[in-house]
C-alpha positions as CSV (number, residue, x, y, z in Angstrom):
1,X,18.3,-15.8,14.4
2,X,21.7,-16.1,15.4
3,X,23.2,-13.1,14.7
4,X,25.7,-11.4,17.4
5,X,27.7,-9.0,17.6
6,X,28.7,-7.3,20.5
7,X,31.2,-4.7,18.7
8,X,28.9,-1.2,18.1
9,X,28.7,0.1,14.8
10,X,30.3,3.5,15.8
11,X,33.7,1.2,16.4
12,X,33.2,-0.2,12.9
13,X,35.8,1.5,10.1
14,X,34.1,4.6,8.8
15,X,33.8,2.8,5.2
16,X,32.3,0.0,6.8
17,X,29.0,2.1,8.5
18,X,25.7,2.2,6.8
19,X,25.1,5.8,7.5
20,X,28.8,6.8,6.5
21,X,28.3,4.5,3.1
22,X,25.2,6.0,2.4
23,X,26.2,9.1,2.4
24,X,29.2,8.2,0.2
25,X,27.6,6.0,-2.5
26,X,24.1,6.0,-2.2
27,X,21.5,4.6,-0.6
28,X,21.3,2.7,-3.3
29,X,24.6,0.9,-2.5
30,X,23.3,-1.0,0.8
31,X,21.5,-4.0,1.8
32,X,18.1,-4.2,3.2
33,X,19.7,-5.1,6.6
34,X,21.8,-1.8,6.5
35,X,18.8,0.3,5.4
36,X,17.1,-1.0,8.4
37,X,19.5,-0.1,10.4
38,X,19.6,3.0,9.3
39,X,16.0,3.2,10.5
40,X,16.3,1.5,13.5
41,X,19.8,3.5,14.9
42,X,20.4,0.9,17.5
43,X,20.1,-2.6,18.1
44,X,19.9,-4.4,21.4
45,X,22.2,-6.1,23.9
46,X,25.2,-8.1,22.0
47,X,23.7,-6.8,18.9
48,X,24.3,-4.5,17.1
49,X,21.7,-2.5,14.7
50,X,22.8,-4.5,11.3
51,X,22.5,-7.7,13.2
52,X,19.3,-6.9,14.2
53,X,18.3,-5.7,10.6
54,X,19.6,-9.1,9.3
55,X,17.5,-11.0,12.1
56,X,14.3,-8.9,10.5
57,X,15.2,-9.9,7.2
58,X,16.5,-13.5,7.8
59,X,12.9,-13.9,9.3
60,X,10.5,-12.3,7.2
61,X,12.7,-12.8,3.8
62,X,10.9,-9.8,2.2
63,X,10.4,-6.2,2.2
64,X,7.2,-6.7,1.5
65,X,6.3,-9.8,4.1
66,X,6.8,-6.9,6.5
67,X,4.4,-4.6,5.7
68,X,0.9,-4.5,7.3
69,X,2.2,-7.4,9.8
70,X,0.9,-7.2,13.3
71,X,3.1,-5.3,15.7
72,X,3.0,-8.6,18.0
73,X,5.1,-10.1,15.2
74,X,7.7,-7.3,15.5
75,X,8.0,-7.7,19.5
76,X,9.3,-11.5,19.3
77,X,12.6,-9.5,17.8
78,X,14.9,-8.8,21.0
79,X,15.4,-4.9,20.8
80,X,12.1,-4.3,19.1
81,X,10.4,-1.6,21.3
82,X,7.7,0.5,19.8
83,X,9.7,3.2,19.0
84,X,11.5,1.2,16.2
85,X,8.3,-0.5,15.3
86,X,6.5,3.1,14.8
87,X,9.8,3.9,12.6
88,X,9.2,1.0,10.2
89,X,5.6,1.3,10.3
90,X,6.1,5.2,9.3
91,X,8.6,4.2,6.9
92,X,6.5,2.0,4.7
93,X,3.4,4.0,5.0
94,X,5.5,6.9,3.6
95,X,6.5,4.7,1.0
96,X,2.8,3.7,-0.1
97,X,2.3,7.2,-0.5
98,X,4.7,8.0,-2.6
99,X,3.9,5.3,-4.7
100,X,0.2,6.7,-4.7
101,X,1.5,10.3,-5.1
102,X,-0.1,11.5,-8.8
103,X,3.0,13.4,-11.2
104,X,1.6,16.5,-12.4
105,X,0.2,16.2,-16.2
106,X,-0.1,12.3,-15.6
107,X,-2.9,11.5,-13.2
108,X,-4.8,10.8,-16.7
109,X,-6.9,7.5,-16.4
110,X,-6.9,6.0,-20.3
111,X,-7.5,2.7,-19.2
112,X,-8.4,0.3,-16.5
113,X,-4.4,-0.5,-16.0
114,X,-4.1,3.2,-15.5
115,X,-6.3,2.7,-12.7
116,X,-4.8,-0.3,-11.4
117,X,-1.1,0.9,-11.6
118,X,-2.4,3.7,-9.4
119,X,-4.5,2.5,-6.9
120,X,-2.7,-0.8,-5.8
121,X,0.6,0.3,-4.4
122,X,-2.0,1.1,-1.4
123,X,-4.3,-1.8,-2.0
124,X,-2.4,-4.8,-2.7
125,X,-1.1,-5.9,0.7
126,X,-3.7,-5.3,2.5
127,X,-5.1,-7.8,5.2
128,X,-8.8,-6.4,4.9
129,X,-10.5,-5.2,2.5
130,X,-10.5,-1.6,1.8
131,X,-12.7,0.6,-0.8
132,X,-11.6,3.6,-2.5
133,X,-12.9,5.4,-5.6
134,X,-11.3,7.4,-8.0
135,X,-13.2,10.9,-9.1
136,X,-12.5,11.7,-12.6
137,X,-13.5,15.3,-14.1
138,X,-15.1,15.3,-17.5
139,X,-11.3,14.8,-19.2
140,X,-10.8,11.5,-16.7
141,X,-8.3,13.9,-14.8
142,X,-8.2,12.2,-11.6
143,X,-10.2,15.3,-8.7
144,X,-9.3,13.4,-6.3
145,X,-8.8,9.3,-4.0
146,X,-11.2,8.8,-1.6
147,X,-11.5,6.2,1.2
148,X,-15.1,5.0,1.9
149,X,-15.1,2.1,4.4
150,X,-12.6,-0.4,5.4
151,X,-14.2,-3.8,6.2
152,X,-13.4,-6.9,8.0
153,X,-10.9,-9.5,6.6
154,X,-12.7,-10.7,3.5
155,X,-15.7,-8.2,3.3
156,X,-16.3,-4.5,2.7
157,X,-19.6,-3.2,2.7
158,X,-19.5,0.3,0.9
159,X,-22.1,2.4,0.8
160,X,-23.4,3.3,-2.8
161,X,-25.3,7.0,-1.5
162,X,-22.3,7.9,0.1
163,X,-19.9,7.0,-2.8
164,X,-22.4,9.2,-4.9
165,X,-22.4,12.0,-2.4
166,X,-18.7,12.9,-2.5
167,X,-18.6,12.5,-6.2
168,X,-21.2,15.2,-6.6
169,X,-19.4,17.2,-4.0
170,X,-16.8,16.8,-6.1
171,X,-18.1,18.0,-9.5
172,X,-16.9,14.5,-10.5
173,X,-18.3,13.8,-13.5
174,X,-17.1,10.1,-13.8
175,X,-16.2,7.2,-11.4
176,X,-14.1,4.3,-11.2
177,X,-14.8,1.9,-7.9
178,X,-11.9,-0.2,-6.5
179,X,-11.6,-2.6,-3.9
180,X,-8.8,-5.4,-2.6
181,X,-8.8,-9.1,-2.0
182,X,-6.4,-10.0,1.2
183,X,-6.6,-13.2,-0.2
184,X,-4.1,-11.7,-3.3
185,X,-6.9,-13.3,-6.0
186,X,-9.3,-10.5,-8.2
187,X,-11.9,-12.4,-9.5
188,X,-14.8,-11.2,-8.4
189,X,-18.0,-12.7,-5.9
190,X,-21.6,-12.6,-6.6
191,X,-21.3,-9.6,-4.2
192,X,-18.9,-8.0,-6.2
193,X,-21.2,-8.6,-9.2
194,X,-24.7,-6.9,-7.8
195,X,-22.7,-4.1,-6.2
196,X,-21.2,-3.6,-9.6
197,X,-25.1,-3.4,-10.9
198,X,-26.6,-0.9,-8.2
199,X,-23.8,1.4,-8.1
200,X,-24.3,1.4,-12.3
201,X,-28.1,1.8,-12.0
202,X,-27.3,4.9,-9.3
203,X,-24.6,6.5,-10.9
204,X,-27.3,6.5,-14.3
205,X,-29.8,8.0,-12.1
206,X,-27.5,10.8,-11.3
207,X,-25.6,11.3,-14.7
208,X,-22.7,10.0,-12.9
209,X,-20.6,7.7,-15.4
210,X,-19.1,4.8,-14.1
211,X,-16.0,4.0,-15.6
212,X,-15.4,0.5,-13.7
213,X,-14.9,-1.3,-11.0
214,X,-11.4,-2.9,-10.1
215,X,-10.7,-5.4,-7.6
216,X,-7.1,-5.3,-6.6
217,X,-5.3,-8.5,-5.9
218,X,-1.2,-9.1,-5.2
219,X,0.3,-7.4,-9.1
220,X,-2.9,-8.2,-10.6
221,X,-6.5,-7.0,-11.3
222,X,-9.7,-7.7,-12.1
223,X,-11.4,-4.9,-14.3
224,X,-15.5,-5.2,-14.8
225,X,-15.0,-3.1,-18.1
226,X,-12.7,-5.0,-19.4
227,X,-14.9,-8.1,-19.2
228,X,-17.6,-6.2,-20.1
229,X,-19.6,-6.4,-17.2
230,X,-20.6,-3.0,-16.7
């Protein structure tokens, strides 16, 4: 981290600013450092906002590294106050929605990638394990996402009467069960396995199909139907 620069960026040649190029070729057109600039509008004593962007990137290498990381690992950057963290914070959550967000006339689930493409822009980078079920109408439309319990680092424990509840609440007619490994790896425990079962057995009971059950790991996915296990 040895970036400084004690020039501000409003002394900088118009052409040279991130805002100014931004505006005149695209956001497209600048670095990760410039975007977070951008984001971050100042940097801290003898450094300017770029320079403190490149620090972020030179440390963390990745976009990606940075999201979900603990705010204490954001402090150790000199001009880092929580104001700039909430920024970048806000930023990538907005992002994960985005990604999440369902195009009219395409939130069809055909297949357990259809799923998977969905639900793991939210799920992938996770450090605990969080469980969310899709709610399909008789058509596999997807009704709506919902959230049932976030657990610890390497264990959810989600509730199979509460999972049936809001589907019936619903008028879902069909279910599809998906949960993350931190640990970036899908295959599935023994746990997974006899959840899998009893959420089968009480979806039966209810005529309350269940499509599958996906366990989300970094770009991959393990899908029960797939390996017929359902």
């Amino acid at each position: 981290m040895k970036y400084t620069c004690k020039t501000s960026i409003k002394k900088w040649p118009k052409d040279e600013r991130p805002r100014e190029r931004l505006f005149k070729y695209g956001e497209h057109t600048l670095t990760n450092a410039e975007l977070l600039a951008i984001l971050f509008r100042t940097g801290a004593v003898g450094l300017d906002a770029v320079g403190l962007g490149r620090q972020v990137m030179s440390y963390f290498k990745t976009l990606r590294n940075m999201n979900h990381v603990d705010v204490r690992e954001l402090r150790k950057f000199k001009g880092m106050g929580d104001a700039k963290i909430a920024q970048l914070k806000a930023s990538f959550e907005i992002a994960r929605r985005f990604m999440c967000e369902r195009k009219e006339g395409s939130d069809v689930i055909k297949s357990p990638k259809d799923a998977a493409d969905l639900l793991m822009p939210r799920l992938r980078d996770l450090k605990k394990e969080v469980f969310q079920v899709l709610l399909l109408d008789s058509r596999n439309h997807v009704i709506d996402i919902i959230e049932i319990e976030e657990g610890t680092v390497d264990a959810a424990s989600p509730q199979i009467r509460e999972i049936c509840v809001k589907a019936l609440q619903k008028f879902a007619v069909s279910v599809i069960a998906a949960h993350n490994h931190p640990s970036g790896e899908p295959e599935p425990s023994k746990e997974d396995a006899v959840f899998t079962e009893n959420l089968v057995t009480a979806g039966n009971a209810l005529q309350l199909n269940v499509l599958d059950h996906l366990i989300i790991g970094d770009n991959k996915y393990y899908s029960f139907a797939e390996h017929k296990r359902l």
